[in-house]
N, C-alpha and C positions, 0 to 999 in steps of 0.2 A: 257788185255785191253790196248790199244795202242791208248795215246794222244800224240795230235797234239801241237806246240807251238802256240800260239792266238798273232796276231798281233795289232801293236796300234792301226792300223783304224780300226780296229776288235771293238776292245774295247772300241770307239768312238763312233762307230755305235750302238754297244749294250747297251751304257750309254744310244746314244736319242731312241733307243727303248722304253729303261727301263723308260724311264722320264714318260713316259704317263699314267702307271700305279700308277707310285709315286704320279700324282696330283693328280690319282682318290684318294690314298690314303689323302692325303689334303683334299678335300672336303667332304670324309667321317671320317676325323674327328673332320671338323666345323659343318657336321648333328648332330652328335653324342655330341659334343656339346651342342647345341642346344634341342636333345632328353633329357640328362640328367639336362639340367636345367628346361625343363617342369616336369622331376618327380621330383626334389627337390619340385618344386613347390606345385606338389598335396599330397606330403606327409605332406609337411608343414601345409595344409589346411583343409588335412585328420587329422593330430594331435591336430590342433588348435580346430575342432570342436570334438576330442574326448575326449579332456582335457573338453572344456565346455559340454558336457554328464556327464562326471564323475564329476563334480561339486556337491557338497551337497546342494547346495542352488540354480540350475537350475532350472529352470520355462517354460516346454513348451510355446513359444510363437507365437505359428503359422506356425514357421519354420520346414519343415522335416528334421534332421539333418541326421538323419538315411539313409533317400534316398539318401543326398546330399553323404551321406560316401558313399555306394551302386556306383552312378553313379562315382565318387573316384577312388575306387578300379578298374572298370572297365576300366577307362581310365588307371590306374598306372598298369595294365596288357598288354594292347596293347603297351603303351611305353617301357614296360619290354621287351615285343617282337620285338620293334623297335631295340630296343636296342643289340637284341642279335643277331639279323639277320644283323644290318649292322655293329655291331664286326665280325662277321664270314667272311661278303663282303671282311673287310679292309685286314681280316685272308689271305681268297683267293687270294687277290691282292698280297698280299706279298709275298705267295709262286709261283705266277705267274713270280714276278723278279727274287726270286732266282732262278725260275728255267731256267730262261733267261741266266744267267751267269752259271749254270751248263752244261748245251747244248751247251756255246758257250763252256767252257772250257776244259769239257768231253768230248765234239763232239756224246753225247749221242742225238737219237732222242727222246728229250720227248715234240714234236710239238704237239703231240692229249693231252698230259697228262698238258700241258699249254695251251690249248684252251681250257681245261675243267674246268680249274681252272678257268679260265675267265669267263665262260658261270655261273657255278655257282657263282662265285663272281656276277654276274650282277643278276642274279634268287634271289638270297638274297638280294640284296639292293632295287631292285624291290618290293620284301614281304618286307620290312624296311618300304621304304616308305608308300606300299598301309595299314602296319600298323598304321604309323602316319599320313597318311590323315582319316582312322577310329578315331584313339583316336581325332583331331580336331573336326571333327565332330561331334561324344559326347560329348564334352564340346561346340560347339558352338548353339546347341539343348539346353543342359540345362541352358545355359545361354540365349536363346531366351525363352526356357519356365519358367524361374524366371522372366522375365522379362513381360512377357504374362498374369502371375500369377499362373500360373501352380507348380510351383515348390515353392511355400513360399518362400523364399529368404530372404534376410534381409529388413527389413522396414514393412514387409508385416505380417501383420493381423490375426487371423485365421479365418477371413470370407473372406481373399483377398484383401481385401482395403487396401492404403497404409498408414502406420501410421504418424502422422503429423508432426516428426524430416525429417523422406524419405524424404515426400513431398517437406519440404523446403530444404533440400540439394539437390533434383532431381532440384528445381526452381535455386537455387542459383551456379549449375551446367550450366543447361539451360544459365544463363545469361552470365556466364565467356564464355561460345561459343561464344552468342552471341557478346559478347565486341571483342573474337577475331577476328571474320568474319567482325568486320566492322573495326579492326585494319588493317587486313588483304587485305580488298577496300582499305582502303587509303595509306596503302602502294603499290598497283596495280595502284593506280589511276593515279598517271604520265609515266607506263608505257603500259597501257590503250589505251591512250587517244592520 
């Protein structure tokens, strides 16, 4: 095996190569991120209500707590999947630079064996994503159907109705909007006008 010495514009050139992959590396792991703070999230919320199941002095109150676990679980899988597919992307990416500086330093052709690393790197952050656009999506279903009354939810009744603490936090909700949207006019209003 007979290497070449690599010159400094060599090694210039293969640093701004190498950059492009290092930012994808950045931004997949502001996604990821962002992936693992939505599962803290739903495990938090998954515990919260499986601490109140296990309660001795729990009182079915209308709510499905069971389903809400169910639909839980289901999103803390597609996140899990999220998760593992755009670690594998950042994985790929990373064996794409080194193998950038091994090529250049070996003078090895591994041009198909780094384009595939790339093509998979992008096939996985692709299943990443279209994972977490599914887990959003189940949650923003079930929170349109608690909201609907579908899903019991908190406030809500076991005939459906909302019970009259909901009501007046949902009113006293309502109005703090309200108050902002017209703090909000009069702060536009001189540049409006």
């Amino acid at each position: 095996m007979t290497t070449y010495p690599v010159q400094s514009v060599d090694i210039a050139h293969l640093i701004q190569v190498a950059l492009t992959p290092i930012f994808l590396i950045s931004a997949i792991g502001v996604t990821l991120n962002v992936l693992t703070s939505r599962l803290a999230r739903i495990v938090d919320r998954a515990r919260a209500m499986e601490n109140e199941l296990r309660r001795p002095d729990h009182t079915p109150d209308g709510r499905d707590l069971h389903g809400a676990l169910g639909v839980l679980a289901r999103r803390a899988r597609y996140i899990n999947a999220a998760i593992t597919l755009i670690t594998l992307s950042a994985l790929f990416i990373a064996l794409v630079v080194v193998m950038l500086f091994v090529n250049a330093f070996l003078r090895w052709d591994l041009s198909a064996f780094t384009a595939w690393m790339f093509i998979l790197s992008m096939l996985s952050l692709a299943a990443a994503l279209l994972a977490f656009l599914i887990e959003v999506r189940i949650a923003t279903q079930d929170a349109a159907n608690r909201h609907r009354g579908g899903g019991g939810g908190p406030g809500r009744l076991a005939s459906g109705r909302v019970s009259g603490g909901a009501l007046a936090h949902r009113n006293r909700h309502i109005a703090q909007i309200d108050a902002s949207g017209r703090d909000l006019e009069e702060f536009l209003g001189p540049i409006a006008a």
